[in-house]
N, C-alpha and C positions, 0 to 999 in steps of 0.2 A: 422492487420496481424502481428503475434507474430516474430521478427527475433534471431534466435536460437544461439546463443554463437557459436554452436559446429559447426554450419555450416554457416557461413558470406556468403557464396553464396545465403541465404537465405534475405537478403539486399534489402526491396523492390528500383523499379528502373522503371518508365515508360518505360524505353526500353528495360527493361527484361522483360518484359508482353507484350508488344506490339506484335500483330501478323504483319508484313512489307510484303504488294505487292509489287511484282519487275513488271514494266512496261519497255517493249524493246521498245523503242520509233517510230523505223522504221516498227514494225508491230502492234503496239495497234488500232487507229483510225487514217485515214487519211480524213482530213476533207477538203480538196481540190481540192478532185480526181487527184491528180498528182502522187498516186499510192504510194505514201511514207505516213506512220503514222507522226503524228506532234501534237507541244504543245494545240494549239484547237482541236486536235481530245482528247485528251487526258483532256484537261480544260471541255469537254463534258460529258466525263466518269467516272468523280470524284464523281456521287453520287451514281452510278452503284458502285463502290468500295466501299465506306461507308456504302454501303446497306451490302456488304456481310460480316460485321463484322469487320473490318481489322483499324489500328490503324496508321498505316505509310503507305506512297509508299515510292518505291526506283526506281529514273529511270537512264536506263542502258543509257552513255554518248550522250548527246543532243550537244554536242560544236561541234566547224567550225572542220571540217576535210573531207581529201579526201576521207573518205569511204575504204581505202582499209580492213582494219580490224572491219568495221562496228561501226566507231566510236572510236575505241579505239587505235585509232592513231590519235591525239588531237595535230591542227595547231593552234588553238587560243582556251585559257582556257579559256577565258572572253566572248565569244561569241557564241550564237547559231547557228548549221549549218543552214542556211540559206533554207534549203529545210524544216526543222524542225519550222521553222517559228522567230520570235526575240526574243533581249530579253525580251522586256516588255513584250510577251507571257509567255514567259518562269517565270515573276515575277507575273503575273496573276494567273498562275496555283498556285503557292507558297500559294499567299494570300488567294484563293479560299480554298485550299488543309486546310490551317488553320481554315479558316470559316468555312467547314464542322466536326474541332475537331480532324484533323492529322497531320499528322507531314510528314516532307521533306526530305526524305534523297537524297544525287546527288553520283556519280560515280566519286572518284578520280584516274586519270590515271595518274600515278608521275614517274614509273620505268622508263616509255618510254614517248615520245613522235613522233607526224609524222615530219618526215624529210621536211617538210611544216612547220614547225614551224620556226618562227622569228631566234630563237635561235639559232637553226639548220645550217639555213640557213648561219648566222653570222660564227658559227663554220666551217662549211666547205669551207669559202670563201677562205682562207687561213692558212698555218699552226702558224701566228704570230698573229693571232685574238684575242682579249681577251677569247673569249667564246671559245677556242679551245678543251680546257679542260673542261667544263662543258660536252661533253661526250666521251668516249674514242676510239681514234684513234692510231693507232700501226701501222707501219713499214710492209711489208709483210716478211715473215720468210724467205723466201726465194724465188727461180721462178724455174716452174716446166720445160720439157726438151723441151716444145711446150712456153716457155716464159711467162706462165700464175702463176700470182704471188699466195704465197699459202700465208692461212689467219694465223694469228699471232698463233693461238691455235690449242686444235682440239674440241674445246667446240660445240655442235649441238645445232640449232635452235628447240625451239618449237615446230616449224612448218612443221621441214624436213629440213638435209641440215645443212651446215656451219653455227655459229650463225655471223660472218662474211661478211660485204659486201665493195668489194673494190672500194672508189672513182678514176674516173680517175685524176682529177684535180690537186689535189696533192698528187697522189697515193700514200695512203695509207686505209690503213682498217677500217671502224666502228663498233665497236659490235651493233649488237642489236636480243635480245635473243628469239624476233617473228619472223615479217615480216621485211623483207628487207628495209621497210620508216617505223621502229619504232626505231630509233636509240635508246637504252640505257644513261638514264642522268648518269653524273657523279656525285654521293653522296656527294663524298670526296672536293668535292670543295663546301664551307661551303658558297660563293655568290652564288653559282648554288641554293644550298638547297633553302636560303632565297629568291631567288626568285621563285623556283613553289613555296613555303607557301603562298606568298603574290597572287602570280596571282589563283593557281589553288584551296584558299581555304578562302583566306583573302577575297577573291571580294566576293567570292557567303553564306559566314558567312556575310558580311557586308548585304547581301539582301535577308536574312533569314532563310536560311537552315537549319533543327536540327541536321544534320550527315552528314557523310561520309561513302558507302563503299570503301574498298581500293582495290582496283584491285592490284594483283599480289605485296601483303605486305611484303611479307619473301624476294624478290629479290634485295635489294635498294645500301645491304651492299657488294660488290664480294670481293673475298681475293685480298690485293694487289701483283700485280704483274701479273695479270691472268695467272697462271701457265695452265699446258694440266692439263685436268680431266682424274681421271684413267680410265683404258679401260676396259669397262664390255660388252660390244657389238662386239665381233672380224668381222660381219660383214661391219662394215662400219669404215670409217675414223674417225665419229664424234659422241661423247659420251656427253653424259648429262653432264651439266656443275653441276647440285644439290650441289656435293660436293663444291664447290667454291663459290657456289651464292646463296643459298637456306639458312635463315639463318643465316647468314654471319656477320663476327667479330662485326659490327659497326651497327647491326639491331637496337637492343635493345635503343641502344642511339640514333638513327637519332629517333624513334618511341617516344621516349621522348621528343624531341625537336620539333616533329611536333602537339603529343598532349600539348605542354606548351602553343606553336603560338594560336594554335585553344581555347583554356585556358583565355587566356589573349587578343585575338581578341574579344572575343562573351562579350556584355556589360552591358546586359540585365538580366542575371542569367539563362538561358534558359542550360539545359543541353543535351550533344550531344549524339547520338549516334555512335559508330564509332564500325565500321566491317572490320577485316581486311582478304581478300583471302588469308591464309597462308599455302594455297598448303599441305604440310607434313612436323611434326614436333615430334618429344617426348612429352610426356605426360609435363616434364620436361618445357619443353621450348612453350608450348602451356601457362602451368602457366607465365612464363615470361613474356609473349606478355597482360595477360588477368587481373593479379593482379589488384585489384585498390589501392593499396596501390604503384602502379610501376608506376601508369600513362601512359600507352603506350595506350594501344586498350580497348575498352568494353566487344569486342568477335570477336570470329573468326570463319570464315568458314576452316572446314578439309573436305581430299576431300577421306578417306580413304571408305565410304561406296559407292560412287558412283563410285570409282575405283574396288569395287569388281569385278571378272570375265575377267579383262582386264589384255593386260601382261604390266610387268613396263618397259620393254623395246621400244614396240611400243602398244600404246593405243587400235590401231583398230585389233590388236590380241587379238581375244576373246579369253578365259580360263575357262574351266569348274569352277563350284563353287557350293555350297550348300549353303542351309539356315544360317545354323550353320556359317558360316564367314561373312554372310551379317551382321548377329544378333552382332556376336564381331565387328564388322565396323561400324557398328551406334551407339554402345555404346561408343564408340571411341571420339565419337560428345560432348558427355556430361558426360564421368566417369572423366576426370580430374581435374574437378570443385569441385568435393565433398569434403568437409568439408575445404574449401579453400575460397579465397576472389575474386575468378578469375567468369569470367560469357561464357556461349559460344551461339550456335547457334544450331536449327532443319531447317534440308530443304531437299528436294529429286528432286526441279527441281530446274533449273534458266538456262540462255542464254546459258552456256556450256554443259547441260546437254540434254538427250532425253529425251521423257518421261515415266512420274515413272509409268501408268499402263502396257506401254509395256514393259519395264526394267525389274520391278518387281511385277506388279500384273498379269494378265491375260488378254488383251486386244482384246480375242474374242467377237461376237455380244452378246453369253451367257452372259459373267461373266465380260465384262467393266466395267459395273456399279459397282456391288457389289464390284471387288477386289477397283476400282476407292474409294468408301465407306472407304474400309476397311484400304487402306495408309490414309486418310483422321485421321480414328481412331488413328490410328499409331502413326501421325504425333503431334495430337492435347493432346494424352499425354503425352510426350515425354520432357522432361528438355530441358528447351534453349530459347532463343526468335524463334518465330518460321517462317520461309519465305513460302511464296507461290508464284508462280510465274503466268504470267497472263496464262490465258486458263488450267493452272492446274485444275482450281475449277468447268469448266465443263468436266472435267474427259477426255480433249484430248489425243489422242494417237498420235505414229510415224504414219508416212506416211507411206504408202506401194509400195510397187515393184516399185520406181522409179530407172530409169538409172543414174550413176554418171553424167552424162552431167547437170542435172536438179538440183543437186547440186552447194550452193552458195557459201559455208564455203573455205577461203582461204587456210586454213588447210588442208580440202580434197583435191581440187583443188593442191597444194604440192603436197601432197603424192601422190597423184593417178599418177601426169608427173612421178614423182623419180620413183614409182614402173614400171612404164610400161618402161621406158629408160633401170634399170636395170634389171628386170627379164622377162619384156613382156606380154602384155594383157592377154593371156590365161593361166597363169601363177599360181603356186597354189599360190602364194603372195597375186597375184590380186585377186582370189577367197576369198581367206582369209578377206582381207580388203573391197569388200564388203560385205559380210557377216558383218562384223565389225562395215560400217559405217550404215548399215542399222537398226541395232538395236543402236549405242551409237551416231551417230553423233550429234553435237549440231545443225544441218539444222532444226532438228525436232521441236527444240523449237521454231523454227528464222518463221517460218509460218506465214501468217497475221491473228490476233485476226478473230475467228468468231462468228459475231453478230447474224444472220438472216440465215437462208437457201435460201436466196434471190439467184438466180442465176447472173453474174459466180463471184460476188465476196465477197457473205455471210456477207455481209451489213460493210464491213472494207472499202471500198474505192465505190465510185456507179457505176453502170453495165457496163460505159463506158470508165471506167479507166482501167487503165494496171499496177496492181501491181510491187510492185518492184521484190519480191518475188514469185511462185507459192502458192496457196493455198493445205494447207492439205483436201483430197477430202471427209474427213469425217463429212463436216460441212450439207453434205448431208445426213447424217445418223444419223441427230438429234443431233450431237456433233457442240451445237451453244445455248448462250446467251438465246433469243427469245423465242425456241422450250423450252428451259428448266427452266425459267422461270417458265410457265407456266404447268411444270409437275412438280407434288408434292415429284414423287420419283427421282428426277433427282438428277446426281451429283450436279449440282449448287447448289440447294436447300437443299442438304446434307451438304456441307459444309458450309452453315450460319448455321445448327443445330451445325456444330462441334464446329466452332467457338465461338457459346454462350455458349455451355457445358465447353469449356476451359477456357472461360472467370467466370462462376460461381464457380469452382472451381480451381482458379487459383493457390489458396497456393498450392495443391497435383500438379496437370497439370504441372503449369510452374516452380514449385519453390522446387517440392517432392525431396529427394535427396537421399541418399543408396540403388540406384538399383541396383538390383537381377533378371538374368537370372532364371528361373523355367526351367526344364526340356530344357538345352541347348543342347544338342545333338537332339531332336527332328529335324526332314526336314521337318512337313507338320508343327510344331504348336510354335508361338513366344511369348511366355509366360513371364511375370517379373511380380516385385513387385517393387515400390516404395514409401516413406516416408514422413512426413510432421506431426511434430508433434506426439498424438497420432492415425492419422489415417494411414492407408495403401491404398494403390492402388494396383490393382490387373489387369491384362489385359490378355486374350486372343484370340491371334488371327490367325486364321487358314487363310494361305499362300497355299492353295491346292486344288486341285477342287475333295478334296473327303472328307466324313464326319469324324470328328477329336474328340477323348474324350480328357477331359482335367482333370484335379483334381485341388482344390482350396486350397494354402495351410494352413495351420494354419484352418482346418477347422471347430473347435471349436469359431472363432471371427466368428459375424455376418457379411456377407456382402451383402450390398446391389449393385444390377445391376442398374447400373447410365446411360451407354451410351455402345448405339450397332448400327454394319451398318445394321440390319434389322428393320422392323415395331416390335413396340412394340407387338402387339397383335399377333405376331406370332412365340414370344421366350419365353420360359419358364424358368424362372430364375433360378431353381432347379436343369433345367437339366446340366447335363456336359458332352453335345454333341453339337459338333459348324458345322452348316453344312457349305458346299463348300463355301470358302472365306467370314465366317462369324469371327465378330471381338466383345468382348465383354468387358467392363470394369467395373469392380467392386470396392464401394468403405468400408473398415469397420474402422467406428467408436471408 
């Protein structure tokens, strides 16, 4: 495969072709009935993955932690949580994951850590501690007129709330910009850095890993001084910290030092893949992070297409939206790359997200499959390494009509207390936000894997275990492994066709570069072109449950129809009419 002067993004690169399953550890296979997924359930379903085409996994954090943030509040880097099974499970899977021809990526969680951490603990034993500064602690501003001391800033949590929490011990305050036991490391102190490298990336490169993704990459560097953030919110006290942390002066170079460690660890020649969660950034500075000539990241996830619809003020305020802005927000994912040395990423689900046929396709009994088909289409031509996450590939939907009680997500569980203290249950707030979380919450994704339509617990855990989680009740509706399998037209079985069609033409699929919206103002039909060479790509794909005409451009090249979500024998390649959430791609030579 030929790489193009004019576009260096064209660089072939194992991990730019690679398609990566993301596996959530606590719902894929629990193979102990103790109701939690673990590295044997998982070391089980490693040829079930390789069967659906996929080249990588990536699994969401396996280390010792109290579980409040599901993991991502990390008390020992070095160690498996212990419900999740040990480490030599955990080196099992590694080895096996190789054996069958993939690769390893693990979940770096460096911004934060759980206040269960060694370190932590060292820090707040005292204000004269060595590690007192490894993360930051401030004085309270002052004490309010009931003696309740206020937090140093007015910077908001994540999660709801002060990003502030005050120790009594030696009262003063710790940021930390989630949950309450995810204290905030301090970057700036240059022993702190060298030691997460060493524990959080040094141990698990020493025992084979090909990557890292980075959770929450853009946050490491805050402006010195935590100044307030400006007020764009007059309803509440506590405003997005973004401007001060998102980004931030000293990104760029801790990002350098941590890809030099990871550079100069690995001994073998073996190259890594590294993803970094960069939240939202400039076109500008997305280049920065992704150069290879800078050394910092391989790619990044942006999260501007999955925030369509939602307000930027609070997430679970839905917002009308059209086509037309999804279409400019996914291109978002892969226009900064073009004709550049920088590489990015495709994806529509993972742990934070709900799912993409209810988001974005159609997830009635009609049209699941087909729109499920038709993001599949979407997805697999699309420029970028491309992720799938588990239970996408049998076209799962959100859950239906459940009560917030039934909700696990910390984040909801916040929000839901702050709304109902300040505005009250029946409140249009509380209307609001469920509404909200019921289409975007990440609960949807966090479901346990389903295997079998086995009753009551669709072959993730056996009959007589007590998940940790509820299960999504659609595993009774044929949305399950087993059943789909064995149906030819099923999602699952669609998506090992997509996967080999993006893998046979990989240079257009993964590597095509000058794409072009066709007819962007359209709302039913998502039309582009993209390049490689002398061939074109051509794709369209009807977003609508009514029948859609398209026009081909340049209609004078030949193009051939490569890949559609219907059966061959029932599409006429001539015609240019796509019926209800039909997808077609074309390619001319």
């Amino acid at each position: 495969m030929p790489t193009f002067s004019s576009h260096p993004e064209t660089q072939p690169k194992w991990w730019k072709e690679a398609t990566v399953y993301q596996i959530y550890p606590a719902s894929f296979k629990d193979s102990n009935d103790d109701g939690w997924g673990d590295m044997k359930g998982i070391f089980s379903k490693l040829e079930y993955i390789k069967d659906l085409g996929v080249d990588a996994i990536w699994i969401s954090p396996f280390y010792d932690s109290p579980q409040d943030d599901m993991g991502y509040d990390i008390a020992n880097y070095e160690k498996v949580w212990p419900t999740y099974g040990t480490n030599e499970d955990c080196f099992k899977v590694i080895e096996k994951t190789h054996e069958l021809g993939m690769k390893f990526i693990t979940d770096l969680v460096i911004n934060h850590c759980s206040s269960e951490h060694e370190w932590f603990k060292e820090s707040r034993s005292s204000k004269t501690n060595p590690k007192r500064n490894w993360f930051f602690w401030r004085p309270p501003k002052g004490y309010d007129e009931h003696g309740k001391p206020i937090p140093p800033n007015n910077w908001r949590s994540y999660f709801g709330g002060s990003a502030w929490t005050f120790d009594e011990k030696t009262q003063e305050f710790y940021l930390r910009l989630f949950a309450s036991t995810q204290p905030d490391l301090n970057w700036e102190v240059e022993e702190c850095r060298q030691a997460i490298y060493e524990s959080s990336v040094g141990f698990w490169l020493d025992h084979g890993v090909d990557g890292f993704r980075i959770d929450v990459g853009s946050l490491y560097s805050k402006v010195v001084g935590l100044p307030d953030a400006p007020v764009v919110d007059e309803n509440t006290p506590w405003q997005p910290s973004d401007p001060l942390t998102l980004n931030g002066p000293r990104i760029h170079e801790f990002h350098q030092e941590l890809n030099k460690f990871m550079r100069d660890r690995v001994k073998d020649g073996r190259e890594l893949l590294t993803v970094g969660e960069m939240q939202h950034a400039t076109d500008e500075v997305k280049r920065m992070y992704t150069a290879a000539s800078r050394h910092e990241l391989g790619e990044l996830f942006n999260f501007s297409h999955t925030d369509v619809g939602t307000s930027p003020l609070f997430r679970y305020d839905l917002v009308p939206f059209k086509l037309k802005d999804w279409k400019i927000a996914l291109a978002e994912l892969f226009g900064f790359i073009n004709n550049t040395d920088c590489w990015s990423t495709v994806y529509l689900e993972n742990h934070d997200q709900p799912r993409s046929i209810t988001r974005f396709g159609d997830d009635s009994a009609k049209n699941r499959v087909i729109s499920g088909k038709l993001l599949s289409v979407l997805l697999t031509t699309l420029t970028g390494t491309l992720y799938v996450y588990q239970g996408q590939e049998i076209g799962q939907i959100n859950f239906k009509n459940w009560p917030v009680q039934k909700y696990e997500d910390v984040e909801i569980r916040n929000n839901y207390k702050l709304i109902k203290e300040e505005h009250g249950e029946n409140s249009e707030q509380m209307k609001r936000f469920l509404e909200g979380i019921a289409l975007i919450s990440r609960d949807h994704a966090r479901t346990p894997m389903q295997w079998t339509k086995e009753e009551p617990n669709a072959g993730f855990s056996g009959p007589d275990a007590k998940p940790w989680f509820f299960l999504n009740e659609s595993f009774r509706d044929g949305i399950n492994v087993e059943d789909e399998s064995h149906d030819p037209n099923s999602v699952l079985n669609f998506w090992k066709k997509a996967l080999k069609f993006r893998k046979a033409h990989k240079d257009i699929t993964v590597y095509g570069y000058d794409f072009e919206f066709i007819d962007l103002e359209n709302d039913q039909l998502f039309s582009f072109t993209k390049k490689y060479g002398e061939k074109t790509l051509f794709a369209a794909l009807n977003f609508s449950s009514a029948q859609v005409d398209f026009t081909i451009p340049n209609d004078g090249r030949s193009y051939d129809l490569v890949f559609g979500n219907f059966p061959e024998n029932e599409v006429d390649p001539s015609s240019r009419s796509l019926k209800p959430w039909e997808g077609r791609v074309y390619i001319s030579q």
